[in-house]
C-alpha positions as CSV (number, residue, x, y, z in Angstrom):
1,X,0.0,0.0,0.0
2,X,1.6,3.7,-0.8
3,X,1.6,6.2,1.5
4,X,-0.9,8.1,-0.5
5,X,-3.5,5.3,-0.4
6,X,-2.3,5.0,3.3
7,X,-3.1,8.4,4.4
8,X,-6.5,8.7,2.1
9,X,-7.5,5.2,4.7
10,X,-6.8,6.9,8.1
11,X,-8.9,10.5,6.6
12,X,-11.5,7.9,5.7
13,X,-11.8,6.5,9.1
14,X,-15.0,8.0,10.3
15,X,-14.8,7.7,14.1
16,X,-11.8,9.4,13.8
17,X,-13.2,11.7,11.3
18,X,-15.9,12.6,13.7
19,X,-13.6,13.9,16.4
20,X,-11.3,16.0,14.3
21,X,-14.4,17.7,12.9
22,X,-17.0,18.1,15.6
23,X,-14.7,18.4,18.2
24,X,-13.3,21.7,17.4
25,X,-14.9,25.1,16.6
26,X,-16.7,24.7,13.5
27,X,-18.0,27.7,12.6
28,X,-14.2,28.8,12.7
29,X,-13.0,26.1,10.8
30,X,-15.5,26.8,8.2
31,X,-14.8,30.6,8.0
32,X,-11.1,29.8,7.9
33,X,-11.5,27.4,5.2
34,X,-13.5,30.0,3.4
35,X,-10.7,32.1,3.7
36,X,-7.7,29.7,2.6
37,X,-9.3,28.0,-0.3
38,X,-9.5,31.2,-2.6
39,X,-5.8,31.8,-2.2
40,X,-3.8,31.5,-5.5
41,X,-0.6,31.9,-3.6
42,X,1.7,29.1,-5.5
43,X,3.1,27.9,-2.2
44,X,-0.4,27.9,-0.4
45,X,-2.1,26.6,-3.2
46,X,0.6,23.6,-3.6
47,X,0.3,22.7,0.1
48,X,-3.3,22.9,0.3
49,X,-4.2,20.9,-3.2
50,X,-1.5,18.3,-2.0
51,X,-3.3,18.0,1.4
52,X,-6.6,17.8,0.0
53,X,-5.3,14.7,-2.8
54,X,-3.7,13.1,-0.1
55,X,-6.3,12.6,2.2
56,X,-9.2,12.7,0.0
57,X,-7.8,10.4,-2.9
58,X,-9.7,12.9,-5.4
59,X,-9.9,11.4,-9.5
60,X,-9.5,15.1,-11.1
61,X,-9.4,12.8,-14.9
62,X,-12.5,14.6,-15.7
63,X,-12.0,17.8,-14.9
64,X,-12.4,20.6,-17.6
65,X,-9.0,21.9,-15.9
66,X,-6.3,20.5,-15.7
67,X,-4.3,22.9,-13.5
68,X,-5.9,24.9,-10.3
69,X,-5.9,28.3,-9.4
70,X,-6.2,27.5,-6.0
71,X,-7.7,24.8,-3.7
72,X,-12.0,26.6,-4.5
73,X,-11.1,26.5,-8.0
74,X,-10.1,22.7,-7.5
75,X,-13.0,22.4,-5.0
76,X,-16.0,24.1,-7.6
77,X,-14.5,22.6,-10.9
78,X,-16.3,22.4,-13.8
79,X,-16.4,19.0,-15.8
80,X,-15.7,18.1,-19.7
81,X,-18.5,18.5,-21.6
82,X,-20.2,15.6,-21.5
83,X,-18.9,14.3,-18.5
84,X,-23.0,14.2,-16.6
85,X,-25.4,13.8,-19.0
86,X,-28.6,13.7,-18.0
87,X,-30.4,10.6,-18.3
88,X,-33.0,11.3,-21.5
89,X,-35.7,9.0,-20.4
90,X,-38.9,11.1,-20.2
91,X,-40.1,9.1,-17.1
92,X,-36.8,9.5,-14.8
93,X,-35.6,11.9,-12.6
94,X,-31.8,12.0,-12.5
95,X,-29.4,12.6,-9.6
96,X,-28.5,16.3,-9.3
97,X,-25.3,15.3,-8.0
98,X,-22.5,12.8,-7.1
99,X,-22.9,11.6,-4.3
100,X,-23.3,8.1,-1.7
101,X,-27.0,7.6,-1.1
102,X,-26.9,8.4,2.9
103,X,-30.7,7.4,3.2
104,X,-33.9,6.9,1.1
105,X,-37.1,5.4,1.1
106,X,-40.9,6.5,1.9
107,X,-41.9,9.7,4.4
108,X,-44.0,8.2,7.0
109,X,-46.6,11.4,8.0
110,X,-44.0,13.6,7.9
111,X,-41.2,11.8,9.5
112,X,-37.9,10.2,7.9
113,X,-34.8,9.3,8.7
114,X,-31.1,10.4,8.5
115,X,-29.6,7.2,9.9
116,X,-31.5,3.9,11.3
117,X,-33.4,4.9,14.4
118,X,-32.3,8.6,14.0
119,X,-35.7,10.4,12.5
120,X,-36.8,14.2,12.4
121,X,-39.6,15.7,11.2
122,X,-40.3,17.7,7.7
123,X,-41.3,20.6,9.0
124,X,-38.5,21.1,11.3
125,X,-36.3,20.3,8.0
126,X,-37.8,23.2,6.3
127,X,-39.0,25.8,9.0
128,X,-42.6,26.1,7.3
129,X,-45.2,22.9,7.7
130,X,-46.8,23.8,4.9
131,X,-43.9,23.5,2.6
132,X,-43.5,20.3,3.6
133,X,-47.2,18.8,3.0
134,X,-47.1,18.0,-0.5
135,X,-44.7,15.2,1.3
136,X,-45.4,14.4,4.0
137,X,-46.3,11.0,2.6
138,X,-43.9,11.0,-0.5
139,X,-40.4,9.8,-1.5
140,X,-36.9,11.1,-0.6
141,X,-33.6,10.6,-1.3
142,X,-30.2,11.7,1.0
143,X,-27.2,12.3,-1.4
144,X,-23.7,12.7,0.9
145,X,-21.1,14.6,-1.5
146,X,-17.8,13.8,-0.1
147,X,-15.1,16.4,0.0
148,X,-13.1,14.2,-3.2
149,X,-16.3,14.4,-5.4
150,X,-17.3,16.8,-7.8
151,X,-19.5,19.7,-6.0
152,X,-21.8,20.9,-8.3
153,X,-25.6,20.2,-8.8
154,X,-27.8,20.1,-11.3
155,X,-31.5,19.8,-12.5
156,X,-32.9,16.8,-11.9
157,X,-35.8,17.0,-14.4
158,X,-37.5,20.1,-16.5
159,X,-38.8,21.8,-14.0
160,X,-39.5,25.4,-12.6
161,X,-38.5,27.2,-9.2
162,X,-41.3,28.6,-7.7
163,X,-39.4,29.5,-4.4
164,X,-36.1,29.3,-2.2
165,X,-35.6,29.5,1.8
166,X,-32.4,30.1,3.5
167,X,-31.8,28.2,7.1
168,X,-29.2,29.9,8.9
169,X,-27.7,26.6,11.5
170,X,-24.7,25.1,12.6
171,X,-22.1,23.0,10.4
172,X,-21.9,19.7,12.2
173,X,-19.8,17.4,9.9
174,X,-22.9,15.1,7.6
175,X,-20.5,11.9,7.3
176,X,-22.7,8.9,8.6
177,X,-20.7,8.2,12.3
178,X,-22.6,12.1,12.8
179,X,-25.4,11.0,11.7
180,X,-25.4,8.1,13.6
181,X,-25.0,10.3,16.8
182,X,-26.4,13.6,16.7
183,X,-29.9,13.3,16.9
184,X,-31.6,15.6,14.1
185,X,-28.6,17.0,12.5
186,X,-30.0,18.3,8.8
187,X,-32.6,19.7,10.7
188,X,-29.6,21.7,12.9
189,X,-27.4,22.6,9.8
190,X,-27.6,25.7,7.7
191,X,-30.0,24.5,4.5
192,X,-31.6,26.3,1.5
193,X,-35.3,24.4,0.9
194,X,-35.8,25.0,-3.1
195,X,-39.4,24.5,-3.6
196,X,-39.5,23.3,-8.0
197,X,-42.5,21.9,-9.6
198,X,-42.3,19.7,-12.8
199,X,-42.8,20.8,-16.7
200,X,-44.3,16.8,-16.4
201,X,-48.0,16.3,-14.7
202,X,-46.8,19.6,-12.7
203,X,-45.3,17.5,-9.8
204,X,-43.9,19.4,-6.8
205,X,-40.1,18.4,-6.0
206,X,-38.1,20.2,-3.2
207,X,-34.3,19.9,-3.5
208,X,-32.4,21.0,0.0
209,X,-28.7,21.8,-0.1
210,X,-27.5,21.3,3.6
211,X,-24.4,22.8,4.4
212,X,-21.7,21.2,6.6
213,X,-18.2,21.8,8.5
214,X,-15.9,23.6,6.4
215,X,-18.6,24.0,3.7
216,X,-17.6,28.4,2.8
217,X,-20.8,29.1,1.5
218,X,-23.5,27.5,-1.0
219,X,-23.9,28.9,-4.9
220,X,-26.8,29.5,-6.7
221,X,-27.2,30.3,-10.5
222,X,-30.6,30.9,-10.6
223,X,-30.6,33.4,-8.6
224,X,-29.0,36.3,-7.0
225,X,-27.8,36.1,-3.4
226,X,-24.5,38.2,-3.3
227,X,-21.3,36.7,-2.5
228,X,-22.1,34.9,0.7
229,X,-26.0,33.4,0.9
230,X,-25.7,33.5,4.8
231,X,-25.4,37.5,4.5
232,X,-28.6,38.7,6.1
233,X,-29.7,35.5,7.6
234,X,-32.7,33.5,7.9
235,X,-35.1,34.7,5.2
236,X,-36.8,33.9,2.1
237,X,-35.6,34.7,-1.3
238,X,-38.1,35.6,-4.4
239,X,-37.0,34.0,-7.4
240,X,-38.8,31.9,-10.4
241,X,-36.7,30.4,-12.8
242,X,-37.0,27.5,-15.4
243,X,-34.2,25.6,-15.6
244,X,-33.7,21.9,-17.9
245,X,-32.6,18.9,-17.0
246,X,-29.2,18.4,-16.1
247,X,-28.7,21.8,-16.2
248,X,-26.5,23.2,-13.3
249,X,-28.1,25.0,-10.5
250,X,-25.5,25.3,-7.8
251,X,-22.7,24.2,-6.0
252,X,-21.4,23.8,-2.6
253,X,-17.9,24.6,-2.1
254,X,-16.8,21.8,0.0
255,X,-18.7,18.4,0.3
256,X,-21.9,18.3,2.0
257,X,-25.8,17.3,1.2
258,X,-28.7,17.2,-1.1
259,X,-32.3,15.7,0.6
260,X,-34.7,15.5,-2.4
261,X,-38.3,14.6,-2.1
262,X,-41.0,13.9,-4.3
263,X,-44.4,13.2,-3.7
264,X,-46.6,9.8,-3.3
265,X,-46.1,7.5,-6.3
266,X,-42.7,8.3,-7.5
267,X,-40.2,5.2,-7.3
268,X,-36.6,5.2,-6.2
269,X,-34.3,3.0,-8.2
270,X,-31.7,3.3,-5.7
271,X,-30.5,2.0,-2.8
272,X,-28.9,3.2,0.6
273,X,-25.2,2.9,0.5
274,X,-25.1,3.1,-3.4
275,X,-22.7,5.5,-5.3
276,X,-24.4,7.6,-8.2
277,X,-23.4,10.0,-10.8
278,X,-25.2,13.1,-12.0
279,X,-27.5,12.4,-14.1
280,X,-27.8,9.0,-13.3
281,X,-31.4,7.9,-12.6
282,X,-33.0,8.4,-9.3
283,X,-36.4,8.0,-9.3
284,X,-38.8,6.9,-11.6
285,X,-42.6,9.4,-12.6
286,X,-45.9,8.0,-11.8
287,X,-47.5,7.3,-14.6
């Protein structure tokens, strides 16, 4: 085994994990990595990128760059064309993002879960029960974006945005040991509830980015929040936009979360534990 491979092991370790990123102030560690990241500094940005390969094992072959400006560019990279596409099938809704399938299956009256024997409510999720009624008896789906993967999302189907909430919160770490021990931790995180409704059968579909430790701020392209979304705190922000599948809508510059749900009748075509792609089909349309 290299060293490299050795190193990536012990950062993977998630008790160990746990303690080096709950354990210490995170809403410093997340300002400072806010600050580091965007330095292009050669000697910062050579330590940092080195650190970051190291321990996170990251596969950069599809990257649209092939050198980094600095460890955000490296973080927020855009992909070769190509790289996601969306799946076409007219009946599927795709994965907005890369990510490990944390959780999924059916809400139960308004109660899921994060982890086996860890549930929380919808409407503490979002802030605002009615938001949450349209599933309160539907599907959803947890999407973990590691810190190696690529961190932008896009459009699971055709679809609209009809509105957006910002959640100021904490940034407890979202790996599963967390989840596993603090008791409603999505619901505690900073989260941005993106309410969409479907060009198909106008199904509603809410999309929540959660932010986590070292997580410098969320990004939106359809629509205008300034440079930081957690300038001006909790509130909600107008915006309608119509955006296609697969196109991108966001990114989080670090890894974190995406909780998708769907009302009764859609089915997943996933599984907990599984690794998907964007693009890659999620969940299947009622008929």
């Amino acid at each position: 085994m290299t060293r490299r491979s050795l190193l990536a092991r012990i950062g993977a370790q998630e008790d160990l994990n746990f303690l080096l990123t709950n354990r210490i102030p995170r809403g410093l560690a997340t300002r400072f990595m806010g600050w580091l990241s965007p330095i292009e500094q050669p000697l910062v940005r050579a330590v940092s990128l080195k650190l970051w390969r190291t321990f996170c094992d990251v596969d950069l072959s599809d990257a649209a760059d092939s050198r980094f400006r600095s460890l955000h560019h490296a973080f927020t990279r855009a992909l070769k064309p190509g790289s996601r596409p969306a799946d076409p099938d007219p009946d599927i809704l795709a994965s907005p993002s890369d990510a490990i399938v944390g959780a999924c299956g059916r809400v139960e009256d308004g109660r899921l879960y994060q982890a086996k024997g860890m549930p929380y409510a919808i409407e503490e999720l979002l802030g605002d029960a009615a938001l949450g009624a349209p599933f309160r008896d539907g599907t959803f789906v947890t999407l973990r974006l590691t810190a190696a993967m690529y961190h932008r999302f896009h459009a699971p189907y055709d679809l609209t945005v009809e509105q957006m909430r910002y959640i100021s919160g904490d940034t407890w770490n979202v790996n599963p040991v967390a989840l596993r021990k603090v008791e409603r931790l999505f619901c505690r995180n900073e989260r941005a509830p993106i309410l969409t409704r479907l060009d198909r059968g106008d199904h509603p579909l809410l999309i929540v980015p959660v932010a986590a430790i070292l997580v410098a701020s969320m990004r939106f392209t359809f629509v205008h929040v300034g440079p930081h979304i957690r300038t001006g705190g909790s509130r909600a922000i107008p915006c309608t936009a119509h955006i296609d599948k697969g196109e991108e809508m966001g990114w989080f510059e670090h890894g974190s979360t995406i909780i998708l749900f769907a009302p009764k009748g859609f089915d997943l075509l996933v599984e907990t534990g599984q690794e998907v792609r964007a693009g890659q089909a999620l969940m299947r349309l009622p008929v």
